[in-house]
C-alpha positions, -999 to +999 in steps of 0.1 A: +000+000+000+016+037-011+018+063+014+010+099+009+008+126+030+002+107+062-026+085+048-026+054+028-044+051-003-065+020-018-058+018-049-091+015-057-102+050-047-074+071-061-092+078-094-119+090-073-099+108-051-084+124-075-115+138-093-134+150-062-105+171-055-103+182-088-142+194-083-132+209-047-104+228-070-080+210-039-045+206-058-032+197-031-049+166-027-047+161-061-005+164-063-006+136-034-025+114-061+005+114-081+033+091-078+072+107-077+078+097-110+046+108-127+043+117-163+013+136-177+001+142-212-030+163-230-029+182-265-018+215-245+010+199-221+024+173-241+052+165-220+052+168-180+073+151-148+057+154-115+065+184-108+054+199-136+018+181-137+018+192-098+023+227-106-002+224-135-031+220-115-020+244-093-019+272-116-052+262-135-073+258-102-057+288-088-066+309-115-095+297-126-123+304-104-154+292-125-142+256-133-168+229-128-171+193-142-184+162-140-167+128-143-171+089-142-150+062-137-148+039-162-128+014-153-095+009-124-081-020-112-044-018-090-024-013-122-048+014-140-081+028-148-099+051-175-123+078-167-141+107-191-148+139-178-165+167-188-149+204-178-172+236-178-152+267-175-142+305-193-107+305-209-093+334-188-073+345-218-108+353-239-135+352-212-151+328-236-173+299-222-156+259-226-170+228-222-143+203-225-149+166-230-119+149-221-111+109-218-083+104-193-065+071-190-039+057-157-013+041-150-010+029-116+015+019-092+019+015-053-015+030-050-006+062-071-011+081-103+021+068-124+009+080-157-019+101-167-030+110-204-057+134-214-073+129-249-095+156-261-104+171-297-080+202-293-101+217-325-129+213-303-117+230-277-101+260-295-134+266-317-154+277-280-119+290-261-105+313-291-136+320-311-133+324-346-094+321-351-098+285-332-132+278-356-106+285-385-072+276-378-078+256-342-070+225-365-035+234-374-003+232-357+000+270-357-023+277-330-015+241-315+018+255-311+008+285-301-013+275-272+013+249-261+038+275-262+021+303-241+010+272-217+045+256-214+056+294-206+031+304-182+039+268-161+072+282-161+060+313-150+046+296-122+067+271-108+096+302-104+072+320-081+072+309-050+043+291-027 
C-alpha cells in the first residue's frame, strides 16, 4: 500500500480521489494522487514530470475560479483505470465559455497516479476557447503551437514564483 501525505491510499479509490479534489479545485490533494515519478500528457502539455503536472493543476485551479465538471470512472483496477470527464469553465485568456470533454486514462503503481493521459479534440476545444481564429485555424499546428507554447511558458512562470 503507497503512502501519501500521512494517509494510505487503496488503490481503488485514487481515481476517485483524484477527481473529487479536482471538483473541490483542492490541488493539493490532487499532487498527493501522483506518484514521484509521474508523467502527464494532453494536446496543451504534451510533456510533464511530476512536478510539472503538480504545478499544472495548481496554476489552473488557482486561477480559474469558475471551473466545474463532472466525471465517471470507467474502469480501475491496481495497475490502471480510465475515466471521461466533462470540464465547464471561461478561458481566462478570452472570457469565452468551454465545455471540455476529455477521456483520461492511468497508470497505476503503489496505489498512485504513475501516468496520466488526457485525450481531447484540441479543434474542439479551440473553436469555443479562441472564437473564430480557433473555428478556422484551431486545426493546425500553428495555433496548437501556439497554445502549447504560451502554456508551457506560463507553467514556467509559475513554478519560479514561489508558494
Amino acid at each position: 500500500m503507497a503512502q501519501s501525505s500521512g494517509q494510505y491510499l487503496q488503490p481503488m479509490n485514487t481515481l476517485e480521489r483524484f477527481y473529487t479534489a479536482l471538483q473541490q479545485h483542492d490541488w493539493k490533494t490532487m499532487g498527493d494522487c501522483y506518484h514521484e515519478h509521474a508523467t502527464f500528457s494532453d494536446p496543451v502539455f504534451p510533456d510533464l514530470d511530476a512536478a510539472g503536472v503538480k504545478a499544472m493543476w495548481k496554476m489552473l485551479l488557482t486561477s480559474g475560479t469558475d471551473l466545474t465538471l463532472e466525471f465517471k470512472v470507467l474502469e480501475q483496477n491496481t495497475t490502471g483505470g480510465k475515466v471521461h470527464w466533462d470540464a465547464y469553465y471561461t478561458f481566462s485568456r478570452t472570457g469565452r465559455k468551454v465545455h471540455n470533454s476529455i477521456d483520461a486514462t492511468f497508470t497505476l503503481k503503489d496505489g498512485l497516479i504513475r501516468e496520466h493521459k488526457d485525450d481531447f479534440s484540441f479543434w474542439r476545444w479551440s473553436k469555443q476557447a479562441l472564437g473564430a481564429s480557433g473555428l478556422l485555424l484551431g486545426w493546425t499546428p500553428l495555433v496548437k503551437n501556439k497554445v502549447r507554447g504560451t502554456a508551457a511558458n506560463n507553467l514556467r512562470k509559475a513554478m519560479a514564483t514561489p508558494s
